[in-house]
C-alpha positions, -999 to +999 in steps of 0.1 A: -934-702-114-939-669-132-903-662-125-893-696-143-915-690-172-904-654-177-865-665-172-869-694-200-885-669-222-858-644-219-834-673-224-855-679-256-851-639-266-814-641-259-810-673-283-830-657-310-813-626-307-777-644-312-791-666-342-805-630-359-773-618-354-752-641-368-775-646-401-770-609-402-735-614-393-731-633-427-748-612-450-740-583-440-704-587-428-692-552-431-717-534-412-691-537-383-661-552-375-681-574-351-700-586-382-670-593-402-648-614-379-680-633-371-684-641-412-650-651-412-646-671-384-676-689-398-659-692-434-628-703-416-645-730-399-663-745-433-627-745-448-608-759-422-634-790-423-623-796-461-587-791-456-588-820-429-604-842-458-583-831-478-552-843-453-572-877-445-566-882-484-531-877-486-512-909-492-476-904-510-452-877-502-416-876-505-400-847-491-385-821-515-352-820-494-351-853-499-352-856-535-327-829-542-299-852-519-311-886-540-318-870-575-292-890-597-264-878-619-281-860-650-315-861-635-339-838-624-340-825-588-361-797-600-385-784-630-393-748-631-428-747-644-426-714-666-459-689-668-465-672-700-493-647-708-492-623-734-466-625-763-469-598-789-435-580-810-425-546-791-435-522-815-477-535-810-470-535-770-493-507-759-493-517-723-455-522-715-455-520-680-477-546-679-462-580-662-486-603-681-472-588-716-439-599-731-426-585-762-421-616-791-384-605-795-377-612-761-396-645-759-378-658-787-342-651-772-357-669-743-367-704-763-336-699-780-319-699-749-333-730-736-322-749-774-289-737-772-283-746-739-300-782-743-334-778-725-362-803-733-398-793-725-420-821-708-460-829-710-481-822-679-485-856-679-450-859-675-448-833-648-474-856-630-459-883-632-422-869-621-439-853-589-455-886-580-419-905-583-430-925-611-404-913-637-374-893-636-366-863-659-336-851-674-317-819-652-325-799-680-360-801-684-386-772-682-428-771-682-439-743-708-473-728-697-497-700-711-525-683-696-563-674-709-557-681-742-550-652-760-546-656-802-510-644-801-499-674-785-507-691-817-498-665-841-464-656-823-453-681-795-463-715-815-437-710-852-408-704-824-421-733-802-425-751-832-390-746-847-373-757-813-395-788-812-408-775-778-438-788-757-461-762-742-495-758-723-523-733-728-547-725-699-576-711-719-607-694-704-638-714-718-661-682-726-628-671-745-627-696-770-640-685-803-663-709-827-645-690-858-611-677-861-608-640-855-593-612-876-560-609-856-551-578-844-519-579-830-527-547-805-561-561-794-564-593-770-585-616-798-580-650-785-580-681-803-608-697-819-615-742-826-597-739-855-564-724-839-566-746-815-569-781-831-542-766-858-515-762-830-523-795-810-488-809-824-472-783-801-498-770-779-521-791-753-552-772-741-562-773-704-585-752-679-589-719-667-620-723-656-647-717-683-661-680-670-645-674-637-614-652-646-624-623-629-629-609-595-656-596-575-674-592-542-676-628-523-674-645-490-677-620-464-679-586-485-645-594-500-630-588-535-615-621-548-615-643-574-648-655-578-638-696-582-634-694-544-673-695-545-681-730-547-717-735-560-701-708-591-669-737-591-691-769-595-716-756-627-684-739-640-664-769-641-695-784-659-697-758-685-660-760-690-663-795-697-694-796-718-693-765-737-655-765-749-650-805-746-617-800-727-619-824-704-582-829-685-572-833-650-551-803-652-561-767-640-546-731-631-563-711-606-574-679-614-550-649-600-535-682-583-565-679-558-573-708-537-587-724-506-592-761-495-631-761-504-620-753-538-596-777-542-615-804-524-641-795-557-617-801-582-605-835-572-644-843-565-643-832-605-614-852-618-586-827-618-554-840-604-529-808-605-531-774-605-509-743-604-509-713-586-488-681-598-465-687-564-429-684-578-408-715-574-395-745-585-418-779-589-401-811-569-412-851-564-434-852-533-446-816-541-486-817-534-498-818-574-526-792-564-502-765-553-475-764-576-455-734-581-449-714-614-425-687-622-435-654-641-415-647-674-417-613-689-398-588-711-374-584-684-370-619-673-335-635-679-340-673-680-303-679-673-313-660-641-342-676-631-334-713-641-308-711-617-318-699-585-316-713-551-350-726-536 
């Protein structure tokens, strides 16, 4: 008898033990590599569960390949969804190396590129409704987008966008939008302000960033990512973003282009119905509207170069 109630105590020990563990396991995942792959393998697990959700909500899908063979004469197969950042005139461009910086001389050959060569820039709301197969678009049609919301897109980018009669998004960072307009400085990153923004609604339409996730830091599992990944952060963010800066679309660009199905699953829980990632590619019918593709364009960027390549 003692034997039994000495093994089912040890058996109680043991169980403990393990539980301890794997609490400790979790916050503390990089006290050994034991630690760590248990975190992640519990991470892995949460995920996985929203990604099947995710999959049992799937309805329509046409295959890209598909849509290039039955794309009709003079209609899109295609859109390249173009990513924008930072546009400023070479002689203020104190950070030239940088990727996300792209000197005003060169973005205006670019839009003058796309005019001359009779390229027409459609809504998000017409990207949406191309992917889903509701309308078609012409072959030559292209999505404009900028990130965070920097005041130079309004000072430099919007006269040229303007002039072309061109279409273009802004992904602004809520905590970034400015109750006054700023002095601009064209070597400092002010961003823009209500004013700008309602002023430049006839070219520009205004969707999410997140309202203050744009940065990175230590999450799940002792990692350094972008912090949206964190879902409680996600849900009050998306509140804030909708609250505090009234933009209130279903359209949304991840952070870094960081994502994971318990994120996404939040969004659409939220209302948002598309969302791009900085993956380079082109954007078909059928695509799934919460991964699209977008293609970097900088200094160095040839559009006649990009617009053309194979997928």
């Amino acid at each position: 008898m003692r034997a039994r109630h000495l093994f089912v105590l040890m058996l109680y020990i043991s169980i403990a033990f393990v539980i301890t563990f794997y609490i400790l396991s979790l916050k503390y995942p990089h006290a050994s590599a034991f630690s760590y792959k248990t975190c992640k393998a519990s991470y892995d697990t949460k995920n996985d569960l929203f990604a099947n959700l995710l999959n049992a909500g799937e309805d329509n899908v046409a295959s890209a390949s598909e849509s290039i063979k039955t794309a009709p004469k003079g209609k899109a197969a295609r859109i390249p969804v173009l990513m924008y950042h930072y546009v400023v005139p070479e002689k203020y461009n104190v950070e030239k190396k940088n990727n996300a910086r792209m000197s005003l001389e060169s973005f205006t050959r670019g839009m003058k590129y796309l005019h001359d060569n009779g390229y027409k820039t459609a809504t998000l709301s017409e990207l949406e409704q191309y992917v889903n197969g509701e309308i078609q678009l012409p072959e030559k049609t292209v999505v404009l987008t900028f990130d965070d919301g920097y005041q130079n897109n309004v000072i430099y980018a919007y006269p040229v966008l303007k002039k072309y009669g061109f279409h273009a998004s802004i992904f602004i960072v809520g905590t970034k939008l400015k109750s006054k307009t700023q002095k601009f400085l064209p070597k400092e990153k002010t961003t823009i302000s209500r004013q700008e923004m309602k002023a430049t609604k006839d070219v520009f339409e205004y969707n999410s960033h997140t309202y203050n996730l744009h940065y990175k830091n230590t999450i799940q599992c002792g990692d350094t990512a972008a912090v949206g990944l964190e879902n409680d952060r996600l849900k009050n963010d998306i509140e804030l973003m909708k609250t505090k800066t009234k933009i209130d679309t279903p359209y949304f660009a991840y952070p870094y282009g960081e994502y994971q199905d318990q994120m996404i699953y939040t969004l659409r829980e939220n209302g948002y119905r598309m969302a791009f990632t900085v993956r380079p590619g082109f954007v078909h019918p059928g695509d799934d509207l919460m991964h699209l593709s977008r293609m970097n364009v900088n200094s160095h960027t040839e559009l006649k170069h990009i617009l053309h390549l194979k997928d």
